[in-house]
FISEFI-699680 format. One record per residue (C-alpha): x negated, y, z negated; residue number from 1; residue in one letter. Coordinates in steps of 0.02 Angstrom, whole numbers, plus 50000, padded with zeros to 5 digits. Last residue first. Layout:
// FISEFI-699680
+-------+-------+-------+-----+----+
:     X :     Y :     Z :   i : aa :
+-------+-------+-------+-----+----+
:     X :     Y :     Z : NUM :  a :
...
+-------+-------+-------+-----+----+
// end
This chain:
// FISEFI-699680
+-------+-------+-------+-----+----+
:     X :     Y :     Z :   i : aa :
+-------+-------+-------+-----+----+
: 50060 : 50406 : 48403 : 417 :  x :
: 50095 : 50266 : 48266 : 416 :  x :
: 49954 : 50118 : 48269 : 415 :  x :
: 50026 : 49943 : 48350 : 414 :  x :
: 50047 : 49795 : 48249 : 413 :  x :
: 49910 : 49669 : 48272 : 412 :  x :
: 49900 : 49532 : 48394 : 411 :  x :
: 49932 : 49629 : 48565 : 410 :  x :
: 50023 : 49559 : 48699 : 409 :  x :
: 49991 : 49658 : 48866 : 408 :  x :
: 50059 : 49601 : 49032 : 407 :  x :
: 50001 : 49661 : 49197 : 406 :  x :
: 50077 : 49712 : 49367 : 405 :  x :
: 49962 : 49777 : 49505 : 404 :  x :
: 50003 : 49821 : 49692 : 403 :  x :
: 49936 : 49816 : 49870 : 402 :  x :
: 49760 : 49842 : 49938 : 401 :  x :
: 49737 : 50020 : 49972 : 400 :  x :
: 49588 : 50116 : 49926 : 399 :  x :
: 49542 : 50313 : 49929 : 398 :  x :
: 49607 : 50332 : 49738 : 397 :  x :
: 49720 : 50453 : 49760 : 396 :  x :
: 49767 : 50531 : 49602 : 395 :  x :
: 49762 : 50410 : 49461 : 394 :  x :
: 49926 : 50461 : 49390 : 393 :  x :
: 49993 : 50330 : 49269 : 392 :  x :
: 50168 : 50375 : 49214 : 391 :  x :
: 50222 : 50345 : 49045 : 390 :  x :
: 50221 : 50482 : 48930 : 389 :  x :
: 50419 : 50454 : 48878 : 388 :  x :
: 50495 : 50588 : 48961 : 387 :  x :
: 50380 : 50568 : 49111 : 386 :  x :
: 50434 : 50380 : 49117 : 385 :  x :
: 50631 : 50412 : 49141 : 384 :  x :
: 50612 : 50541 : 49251 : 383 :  x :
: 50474 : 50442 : 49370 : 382 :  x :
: 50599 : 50304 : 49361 : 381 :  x :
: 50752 : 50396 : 49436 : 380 :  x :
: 50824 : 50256 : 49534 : 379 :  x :
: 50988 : 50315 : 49502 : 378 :  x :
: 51035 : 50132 : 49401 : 377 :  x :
: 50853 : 50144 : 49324 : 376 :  x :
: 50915 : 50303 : 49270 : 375 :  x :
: 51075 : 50260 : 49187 : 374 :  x :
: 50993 : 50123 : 49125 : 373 :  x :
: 50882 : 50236 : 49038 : 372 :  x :
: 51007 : 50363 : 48976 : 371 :  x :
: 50912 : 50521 : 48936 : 370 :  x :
: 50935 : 50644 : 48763 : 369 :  x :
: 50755 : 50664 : 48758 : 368 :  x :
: 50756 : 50530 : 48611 : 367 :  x :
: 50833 : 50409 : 48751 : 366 :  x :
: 50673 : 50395 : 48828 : 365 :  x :
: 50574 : 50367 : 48683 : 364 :  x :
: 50684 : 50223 : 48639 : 363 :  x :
: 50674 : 50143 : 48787 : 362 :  x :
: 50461 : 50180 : 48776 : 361 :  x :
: 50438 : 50107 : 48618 : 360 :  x :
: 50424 : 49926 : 48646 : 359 :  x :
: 50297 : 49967 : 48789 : 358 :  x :
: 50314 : 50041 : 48958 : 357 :  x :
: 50193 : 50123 : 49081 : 356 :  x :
: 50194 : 50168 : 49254 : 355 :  x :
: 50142 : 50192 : 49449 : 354 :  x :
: 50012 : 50287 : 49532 : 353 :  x :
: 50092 : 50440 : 49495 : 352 :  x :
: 50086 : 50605 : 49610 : 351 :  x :
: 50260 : 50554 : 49691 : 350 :  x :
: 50359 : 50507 : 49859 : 349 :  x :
: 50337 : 50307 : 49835 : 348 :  x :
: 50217 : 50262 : 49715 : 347 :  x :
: 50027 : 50336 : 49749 : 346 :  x :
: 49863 : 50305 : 49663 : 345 :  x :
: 49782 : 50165 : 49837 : 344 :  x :
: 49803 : 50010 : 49721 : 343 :  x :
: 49987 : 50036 : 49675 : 342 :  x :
: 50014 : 50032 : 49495 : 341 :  x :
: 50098 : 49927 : 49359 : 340 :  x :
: 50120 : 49936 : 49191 : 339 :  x :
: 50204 : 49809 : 49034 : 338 :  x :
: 50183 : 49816 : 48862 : 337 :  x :
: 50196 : 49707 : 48720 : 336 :  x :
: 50144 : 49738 : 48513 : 335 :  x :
: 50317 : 49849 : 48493 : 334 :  x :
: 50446 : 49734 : 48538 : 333 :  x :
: 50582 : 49872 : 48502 : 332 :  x :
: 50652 : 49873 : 48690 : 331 :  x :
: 50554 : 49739 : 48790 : 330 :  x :
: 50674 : 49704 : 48905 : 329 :  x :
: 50738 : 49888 : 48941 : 328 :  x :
: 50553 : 49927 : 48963 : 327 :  x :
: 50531 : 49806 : 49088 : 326 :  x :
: 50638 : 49892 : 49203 : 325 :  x :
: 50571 : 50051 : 49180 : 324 :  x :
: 50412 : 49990 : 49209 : 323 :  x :
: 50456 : 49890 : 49382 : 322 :  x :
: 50557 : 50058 : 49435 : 321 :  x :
: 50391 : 50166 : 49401 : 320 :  x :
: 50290 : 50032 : 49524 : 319 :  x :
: 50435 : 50015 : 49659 : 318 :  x :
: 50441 : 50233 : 49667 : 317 :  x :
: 50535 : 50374 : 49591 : 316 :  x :
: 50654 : 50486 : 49616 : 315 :  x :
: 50833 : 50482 : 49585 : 314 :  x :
: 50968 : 50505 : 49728 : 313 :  x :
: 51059 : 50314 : 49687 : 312 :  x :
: 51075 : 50150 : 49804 : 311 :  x :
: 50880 : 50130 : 49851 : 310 :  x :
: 50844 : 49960 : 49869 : 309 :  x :
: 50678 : 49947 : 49809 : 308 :  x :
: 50531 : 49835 : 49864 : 307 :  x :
: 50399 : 49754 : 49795 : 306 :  x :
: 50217 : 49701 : 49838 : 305 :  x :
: 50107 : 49566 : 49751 : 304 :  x :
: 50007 : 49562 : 49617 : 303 :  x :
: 50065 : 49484 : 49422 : 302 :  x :
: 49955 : 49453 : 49310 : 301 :  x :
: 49972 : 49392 : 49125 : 300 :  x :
: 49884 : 49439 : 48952 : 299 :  x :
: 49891 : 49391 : 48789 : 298 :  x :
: 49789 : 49428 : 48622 : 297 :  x :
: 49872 : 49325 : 48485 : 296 :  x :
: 49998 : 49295 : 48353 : 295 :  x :
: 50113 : 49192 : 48480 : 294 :  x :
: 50259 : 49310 : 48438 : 293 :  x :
: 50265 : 49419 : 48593 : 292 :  x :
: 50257 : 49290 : 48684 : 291 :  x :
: 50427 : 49239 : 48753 : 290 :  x :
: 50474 : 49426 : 48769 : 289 :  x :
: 50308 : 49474 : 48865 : 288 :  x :
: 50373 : 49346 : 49001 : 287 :  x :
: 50558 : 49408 : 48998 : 286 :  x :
: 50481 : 49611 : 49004 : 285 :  x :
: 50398 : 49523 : 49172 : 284 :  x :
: 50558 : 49464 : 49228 : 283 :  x :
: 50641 : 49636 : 49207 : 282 :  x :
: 50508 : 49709 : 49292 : 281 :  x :
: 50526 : 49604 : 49432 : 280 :  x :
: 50690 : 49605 : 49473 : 279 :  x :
: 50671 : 49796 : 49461 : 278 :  x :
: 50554 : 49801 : 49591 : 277 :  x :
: 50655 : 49691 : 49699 : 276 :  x :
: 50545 : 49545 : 49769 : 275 :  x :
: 50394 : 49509 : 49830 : 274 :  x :
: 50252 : 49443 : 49702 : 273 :  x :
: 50129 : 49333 : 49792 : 272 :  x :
: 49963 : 49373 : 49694 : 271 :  x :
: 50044 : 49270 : 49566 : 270 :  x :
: 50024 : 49216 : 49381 : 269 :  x :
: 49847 : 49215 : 49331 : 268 :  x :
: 49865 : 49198 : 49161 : 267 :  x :
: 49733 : 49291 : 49024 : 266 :  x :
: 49698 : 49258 : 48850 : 265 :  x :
: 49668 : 49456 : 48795 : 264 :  x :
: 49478 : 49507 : 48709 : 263 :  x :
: 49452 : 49654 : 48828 : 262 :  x :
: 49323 : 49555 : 48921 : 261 :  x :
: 49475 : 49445 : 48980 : 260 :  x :
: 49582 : 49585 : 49034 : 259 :  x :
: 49457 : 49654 : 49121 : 258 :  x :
: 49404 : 49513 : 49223 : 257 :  x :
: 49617 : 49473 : 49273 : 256 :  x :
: 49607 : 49647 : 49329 : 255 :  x :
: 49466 : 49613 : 49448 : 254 :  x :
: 49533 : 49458 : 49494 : 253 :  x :
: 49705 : 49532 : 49536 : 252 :  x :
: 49602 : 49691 : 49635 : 251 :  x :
: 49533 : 49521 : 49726 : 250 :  x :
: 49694 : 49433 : 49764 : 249 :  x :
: 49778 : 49610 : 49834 : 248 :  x :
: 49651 : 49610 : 49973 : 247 :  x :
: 49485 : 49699 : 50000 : 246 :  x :
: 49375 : 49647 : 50196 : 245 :  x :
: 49465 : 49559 : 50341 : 244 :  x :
: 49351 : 49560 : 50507 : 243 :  x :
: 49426 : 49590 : 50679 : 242 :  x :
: 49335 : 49570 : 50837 : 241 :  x :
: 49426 : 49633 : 51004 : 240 :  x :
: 49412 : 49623 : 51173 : 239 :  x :
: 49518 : 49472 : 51244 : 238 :  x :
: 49685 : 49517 : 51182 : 237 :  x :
: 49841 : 49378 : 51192 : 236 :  x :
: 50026 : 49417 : 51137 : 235 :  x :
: 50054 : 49593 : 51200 : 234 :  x :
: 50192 : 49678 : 51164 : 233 :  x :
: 50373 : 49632 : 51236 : 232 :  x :
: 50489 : 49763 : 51275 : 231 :  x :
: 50669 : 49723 : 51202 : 230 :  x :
: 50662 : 49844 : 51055 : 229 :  x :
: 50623 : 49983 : 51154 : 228 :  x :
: 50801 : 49954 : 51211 : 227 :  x :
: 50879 : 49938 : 51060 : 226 :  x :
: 50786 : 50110 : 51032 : 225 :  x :
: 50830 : 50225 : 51173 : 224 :  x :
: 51028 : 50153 : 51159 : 223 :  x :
: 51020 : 50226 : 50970 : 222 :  x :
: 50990 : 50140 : 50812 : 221 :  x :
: 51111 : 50110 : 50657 : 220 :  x :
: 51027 : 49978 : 50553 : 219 :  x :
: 51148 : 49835 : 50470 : 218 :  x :
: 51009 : 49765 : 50366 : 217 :  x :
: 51026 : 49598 : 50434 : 216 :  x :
: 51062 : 49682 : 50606 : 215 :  x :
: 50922 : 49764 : 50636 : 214 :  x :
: 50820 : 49629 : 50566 : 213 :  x :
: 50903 : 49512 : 50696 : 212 :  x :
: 50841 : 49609 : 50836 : 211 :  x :
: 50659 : 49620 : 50778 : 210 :  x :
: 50671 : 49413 : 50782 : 209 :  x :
: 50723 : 49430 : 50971 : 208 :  x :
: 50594 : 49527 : 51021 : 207 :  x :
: 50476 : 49417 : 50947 : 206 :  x :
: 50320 : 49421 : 50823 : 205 :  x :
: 50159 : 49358 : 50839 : 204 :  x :
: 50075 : 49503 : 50896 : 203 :  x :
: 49894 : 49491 : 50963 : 202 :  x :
: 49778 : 49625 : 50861 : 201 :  x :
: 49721 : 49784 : 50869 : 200 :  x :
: 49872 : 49897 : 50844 : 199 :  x :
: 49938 : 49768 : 50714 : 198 :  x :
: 50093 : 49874 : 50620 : 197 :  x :
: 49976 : 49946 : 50501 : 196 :  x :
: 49948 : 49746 : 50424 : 195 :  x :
: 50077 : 49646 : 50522 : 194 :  x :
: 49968 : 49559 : 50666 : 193 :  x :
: 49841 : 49525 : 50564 : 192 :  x :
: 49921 : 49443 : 50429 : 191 :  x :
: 49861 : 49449 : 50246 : 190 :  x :
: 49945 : 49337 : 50147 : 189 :  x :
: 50025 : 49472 : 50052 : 188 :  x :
: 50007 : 49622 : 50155 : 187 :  x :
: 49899 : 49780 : 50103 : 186 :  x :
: 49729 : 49729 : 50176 : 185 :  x :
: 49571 : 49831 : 50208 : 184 :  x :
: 49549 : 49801 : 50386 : 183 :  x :
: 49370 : 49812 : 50496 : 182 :  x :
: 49402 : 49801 : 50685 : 181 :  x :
: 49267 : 49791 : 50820 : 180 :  x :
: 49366 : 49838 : 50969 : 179 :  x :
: 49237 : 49812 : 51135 : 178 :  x :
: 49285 : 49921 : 51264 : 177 :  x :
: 49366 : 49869 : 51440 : 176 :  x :
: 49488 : 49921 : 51370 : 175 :  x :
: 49529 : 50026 : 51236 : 174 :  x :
: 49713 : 50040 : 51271 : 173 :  x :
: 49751 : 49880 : 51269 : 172 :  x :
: 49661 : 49885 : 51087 : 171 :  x :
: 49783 : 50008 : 51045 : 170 :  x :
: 49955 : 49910 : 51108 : 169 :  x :
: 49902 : 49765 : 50997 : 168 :  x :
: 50074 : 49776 : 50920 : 167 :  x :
: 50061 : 49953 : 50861 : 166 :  x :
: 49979 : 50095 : 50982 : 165 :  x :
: 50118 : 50149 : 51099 : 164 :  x :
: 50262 : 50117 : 50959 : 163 :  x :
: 50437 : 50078 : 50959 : 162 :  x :
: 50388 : 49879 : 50948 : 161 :  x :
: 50288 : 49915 : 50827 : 160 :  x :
: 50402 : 49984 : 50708 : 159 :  x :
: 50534 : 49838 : 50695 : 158 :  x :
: 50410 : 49693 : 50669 : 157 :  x :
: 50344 : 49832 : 50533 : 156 :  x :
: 50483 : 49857 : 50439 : 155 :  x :
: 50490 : 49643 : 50422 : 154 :  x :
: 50330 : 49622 : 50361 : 153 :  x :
: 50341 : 49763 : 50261 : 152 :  x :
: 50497 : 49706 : 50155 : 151 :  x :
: 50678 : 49765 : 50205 : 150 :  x :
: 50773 : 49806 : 50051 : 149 :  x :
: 50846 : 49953 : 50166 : 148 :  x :
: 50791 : 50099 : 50079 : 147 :  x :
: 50643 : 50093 : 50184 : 146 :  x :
: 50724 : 50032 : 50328 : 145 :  x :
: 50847 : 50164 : 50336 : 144 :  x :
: 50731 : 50296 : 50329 : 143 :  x :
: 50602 : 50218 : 50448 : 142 :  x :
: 50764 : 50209 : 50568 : 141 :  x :
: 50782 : 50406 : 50534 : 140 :  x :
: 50589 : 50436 : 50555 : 139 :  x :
: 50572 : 50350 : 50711 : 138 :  x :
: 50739 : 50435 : 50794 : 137 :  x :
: 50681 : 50616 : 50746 : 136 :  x :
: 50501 : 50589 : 50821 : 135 :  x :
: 50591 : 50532 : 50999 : 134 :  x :
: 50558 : 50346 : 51070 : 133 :  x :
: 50413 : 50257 : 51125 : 132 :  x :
: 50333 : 50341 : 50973 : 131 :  x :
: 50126 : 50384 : 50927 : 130 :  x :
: 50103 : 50324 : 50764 : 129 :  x :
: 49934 : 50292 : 50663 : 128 :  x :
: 50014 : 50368 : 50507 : 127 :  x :
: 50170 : 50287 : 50472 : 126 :  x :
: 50110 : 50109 : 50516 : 125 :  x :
: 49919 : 50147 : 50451 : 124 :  x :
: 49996 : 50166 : 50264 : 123 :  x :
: 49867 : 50018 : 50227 : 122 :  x :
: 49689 : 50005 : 50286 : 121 :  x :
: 49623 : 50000 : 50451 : 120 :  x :
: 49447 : 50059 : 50521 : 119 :  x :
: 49436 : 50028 : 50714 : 118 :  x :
: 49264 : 50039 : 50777 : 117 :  x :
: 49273 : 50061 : 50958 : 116 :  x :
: 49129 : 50007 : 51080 : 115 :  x :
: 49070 : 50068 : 51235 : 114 :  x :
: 48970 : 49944 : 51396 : 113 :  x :
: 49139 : 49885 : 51452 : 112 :  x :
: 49189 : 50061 : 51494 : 111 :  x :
: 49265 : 50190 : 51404 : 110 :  x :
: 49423 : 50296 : 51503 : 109 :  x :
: 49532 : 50347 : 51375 : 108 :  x :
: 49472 : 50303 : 51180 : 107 :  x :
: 49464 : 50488 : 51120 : 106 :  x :
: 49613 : 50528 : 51221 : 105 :  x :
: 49690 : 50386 : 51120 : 104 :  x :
: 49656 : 50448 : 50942 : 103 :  x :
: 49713 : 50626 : 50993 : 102 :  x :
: 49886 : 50545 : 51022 : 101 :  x :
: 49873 : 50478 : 50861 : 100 :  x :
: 49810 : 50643 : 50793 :  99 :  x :
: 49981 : 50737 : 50861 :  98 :  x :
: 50108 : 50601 : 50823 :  97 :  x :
: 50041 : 50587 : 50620 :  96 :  x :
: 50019 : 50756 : 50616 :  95 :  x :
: 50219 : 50790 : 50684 :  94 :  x :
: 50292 : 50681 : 50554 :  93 :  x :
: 50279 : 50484 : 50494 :  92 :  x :
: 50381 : 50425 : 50339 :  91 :  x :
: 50284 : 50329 : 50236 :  90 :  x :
: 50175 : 50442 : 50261 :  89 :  x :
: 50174 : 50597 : 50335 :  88 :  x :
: 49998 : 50664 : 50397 :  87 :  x :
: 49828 : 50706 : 50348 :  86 :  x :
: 49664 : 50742 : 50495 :  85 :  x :
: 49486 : 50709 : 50487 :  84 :  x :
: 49376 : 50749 : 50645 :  83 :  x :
: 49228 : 50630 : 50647 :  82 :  x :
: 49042 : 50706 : 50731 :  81 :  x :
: 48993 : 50709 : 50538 :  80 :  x :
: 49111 : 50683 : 50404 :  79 :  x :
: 49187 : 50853 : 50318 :  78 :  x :
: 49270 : 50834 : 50148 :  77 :  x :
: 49376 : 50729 : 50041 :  76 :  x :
: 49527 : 50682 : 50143 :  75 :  x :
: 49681 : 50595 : 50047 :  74 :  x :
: 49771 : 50735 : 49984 :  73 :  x :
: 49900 : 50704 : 50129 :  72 :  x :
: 49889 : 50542 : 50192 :  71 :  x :
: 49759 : 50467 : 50327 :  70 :  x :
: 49690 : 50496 : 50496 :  69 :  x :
: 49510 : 50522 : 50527 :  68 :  x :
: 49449 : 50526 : 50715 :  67 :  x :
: 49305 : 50484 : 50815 :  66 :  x :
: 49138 : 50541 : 50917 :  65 :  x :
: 48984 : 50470 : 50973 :  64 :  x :
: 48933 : 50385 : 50808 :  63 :  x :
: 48793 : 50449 : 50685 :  62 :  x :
: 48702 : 50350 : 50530 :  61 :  x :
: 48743 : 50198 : 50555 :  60 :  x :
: 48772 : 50196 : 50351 :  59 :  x :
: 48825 : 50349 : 50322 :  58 :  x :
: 48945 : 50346 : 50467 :  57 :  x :
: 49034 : 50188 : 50382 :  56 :  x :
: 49038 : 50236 : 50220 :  55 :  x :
: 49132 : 50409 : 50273 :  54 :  x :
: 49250 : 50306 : 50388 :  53 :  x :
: 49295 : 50174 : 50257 :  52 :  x :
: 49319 : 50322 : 50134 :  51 :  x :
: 49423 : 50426 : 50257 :  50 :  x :
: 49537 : 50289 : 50308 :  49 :  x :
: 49574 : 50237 : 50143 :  48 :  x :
: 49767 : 50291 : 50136 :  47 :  x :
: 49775 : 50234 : 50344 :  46 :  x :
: 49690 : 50231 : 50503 :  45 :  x :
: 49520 : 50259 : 50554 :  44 :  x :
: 49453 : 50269 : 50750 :  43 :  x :
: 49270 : 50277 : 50780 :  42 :  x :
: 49184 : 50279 : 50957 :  41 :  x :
: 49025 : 50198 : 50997 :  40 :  x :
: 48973 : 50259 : 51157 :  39 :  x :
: 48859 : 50135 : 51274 :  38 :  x :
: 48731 : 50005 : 51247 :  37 :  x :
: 48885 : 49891 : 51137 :  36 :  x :
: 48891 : 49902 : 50938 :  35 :  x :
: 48829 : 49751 : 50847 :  34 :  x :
: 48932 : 49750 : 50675 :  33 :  x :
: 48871 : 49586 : 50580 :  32 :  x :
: 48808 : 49718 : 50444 :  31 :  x :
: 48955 : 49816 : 50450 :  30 :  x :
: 49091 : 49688 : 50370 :  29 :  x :
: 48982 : 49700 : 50202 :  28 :  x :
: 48936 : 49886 : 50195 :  27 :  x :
: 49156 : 49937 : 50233 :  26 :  x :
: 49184 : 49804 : 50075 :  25 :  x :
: 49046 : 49870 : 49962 :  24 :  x :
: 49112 : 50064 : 49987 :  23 :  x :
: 49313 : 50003 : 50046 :  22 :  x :
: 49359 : 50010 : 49831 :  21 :  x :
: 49419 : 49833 : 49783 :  20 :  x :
: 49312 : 49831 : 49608 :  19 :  x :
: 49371 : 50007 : 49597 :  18 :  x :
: 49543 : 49992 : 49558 :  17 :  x :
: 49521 : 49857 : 49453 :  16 :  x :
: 49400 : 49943 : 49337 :  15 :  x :
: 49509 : 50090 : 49306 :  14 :  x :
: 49683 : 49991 : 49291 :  13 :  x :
: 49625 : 49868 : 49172 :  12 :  x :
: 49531 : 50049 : 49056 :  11 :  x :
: 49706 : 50134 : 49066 :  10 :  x :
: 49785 : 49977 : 49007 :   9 :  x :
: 49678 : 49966 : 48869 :   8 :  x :
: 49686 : 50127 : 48823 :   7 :  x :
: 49893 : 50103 : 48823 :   6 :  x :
: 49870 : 49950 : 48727 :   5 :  x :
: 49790 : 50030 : 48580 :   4 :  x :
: 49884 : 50180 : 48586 :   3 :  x :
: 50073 : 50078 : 48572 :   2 :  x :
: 50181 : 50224 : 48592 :   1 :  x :
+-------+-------+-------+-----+----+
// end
């Protein structure tokens, strides 16, 4: 393993991470916050619920009454007058139903004079959920939409329309309240309407359109659901206030800051990345391949969100499979590396944030007597890495903004581990 690039990756991902951590952000959208005479309610959502909520009691100092809801691991201790709860995610289970439906007893019945502050951040689909339909039909069609191919945007124009709460439904629900909204962004381009499945916002979206997803991706659903399907959700709210605050763009600034005080030439490739995880990986290995040799200090980032189309019984997640990937391409080149991490320290259904690979790490891999295009094949990343020391595990990191890719070219040869 390439040490020196490692601790530099290690130091890209630390400083990135929290450069787009809710504290500043959740301070920033609150100071035009002007809650109404009456309650003020709070309602979080999502991977960084409980920091944006904690930050934003702290700072006014009491509210009336709310509820945490976020993944498991996630909560950090008690909040005043705020009950915090964990649930399934990315799949959504009983907790996720339960608190959701606790979320709109606590907003039943306020007047025009009360005020809801709605903190959402990423994961909110799966975790702010209460269904149209059974539990066991929303987590099979989130099943098959995960492993689908199916990007968010498209996931979620499915999953709101099977929802209570998504599609604006929660803000209906609020009224005559006041729905001040603060997001922490997870979608490229960040749309409204799309981020957690838009429970405060107007949906843009069509039956129709959520129809031909189904089909694209040849989804088995029920009666109950194709119906569901057909319902409309609202397309115009007049009691809500939304403020975007953290996006992908700014943890690739961050990164792209690092890299840069770390001595590395740095290119801003994309914050727009979307694509198969292994697609990408391979064509970031391609990237490190054409410069391995220019004799200096290079660096190039990538943001964006992937996807995986699951087709073998490994485990794993779209960060791990971009390594993996890239270490195939940049077997033997041993001054490049490539890693990548989601923002909020969790890839798909494991403790790593994402992963590692330099010109060793193929090589590594097959020294334990593995096949790593076998397991990239099997979609056993997190295998593949942990045999060769290369899964970054953060733990959760109480942010959400998307995903990191980055490029290392070092100028020296690399010291022996």
């Amino acid at each position: 393993m390439n040490i020196e690039l490692r601790k530099d990756a290690e130091q890209i991902i630390k400083e990135s991470v929290e450069s787009v951590l809710p504290d500043e952000a959740v301070v920033r959208a609150l100071e035009e916050f002007k809650p109404g005479r009456g309650k003020l309610v709070l309602v979080a959502a999502g991977k960084a619920a409980w920091k944006m909520a904690s930050v934003a009691v702290n700072m006014l100092g009491t509210v009336d009454c709310g509820i945490v809801i976020t993944k498991y691991g996630h909560v950090k201790g008690n909040i005043p007058g705020v009950e915090c709860v964990e649930a399934g995610h990315p799949v959504p289970d009983e907790n996720s139903f339960r608190a959701t439906e606790r979320a709109m007893e606590i907003v039943k019945n306020l007047e025009a004079d009360d005020t809801v502050l709605f903190l959402l951040s990423g994961g909110g689909s799966a975790l702010f959920e209460a269904p149209l339909i059974s539990g066991e039909d929303l987590q099979d069609i989130t099943k098959q939409m995960l492993s689908s191919g199916a990007d968010i945007v498209e996931i979620n124009t499915v999953r709101k329309r099977l929802s209570k709460v998504k599609g604006g439904r929660f803000a209906k629900l609020c009224a005559p309240a006041r729905v001040y909204s603060i997001v922490l962004s997870d979608i490229l381009g960040d749309p409204l309407d799309m981020i957690a499945s838009g429970p405060a916002y107007p949906d843009a979206s069509t039956c129709e359109r959520a129809i031909e997803i189904v089909e694209k991706y040849g989804l088995k659903i029920s009666e109950q659901v194709r119906k569901c399907l057909m319902i409309e959700t609202p397309k115009s709210l007049d009691n809500i206030c939304t403020r975007i605050t953290g996006s992908v763009t700014e943890l690739c600034r961050a990164a792209k800051k690092c890299c840069e005080k770390l001595g590395y030439e740095t290119t801003f490739l994309t914050d727009q990345m979307a694509c198969e995880a292994r697609d990408a990986g391979s064509f970031l290995g391609s990237i490190a391949k054409s410069h391995a040799y220019d004799g200096k200090k290079r660096a190039f980032i990538a943001g964006g969100e992937t996807v995986v189309t699951l087709k073998g019984s490994g485990k794993g997640g779209r960060n791990q499979e971009i390594a993996l990937s890239a270490a195939l391409q940049i077997d033997g080149i041993r001054n490049a590396a490539v890693f990548s991490i989601g923002s909020d320290g969790t890839d798909g259904p494991t403790d790593a944030a994402g992963g590692y690979a330099d010109g060793d790490t193929a090589d590594a891999i097959r020294g334990c007597g593995l096949d790593p295009i076998r397991l990239l094949g099997d979609n056993d990343s997190y295998t593949a890495l942990k045999s060769a020391n290369g899964l970054i595990i953060t733990g959760p990191t109480g942010t959400n903004v998307n995903d990191v890719a980055v490029i290392l070219i070092g100028k020296n040869l690399p010291i022996d581990l």
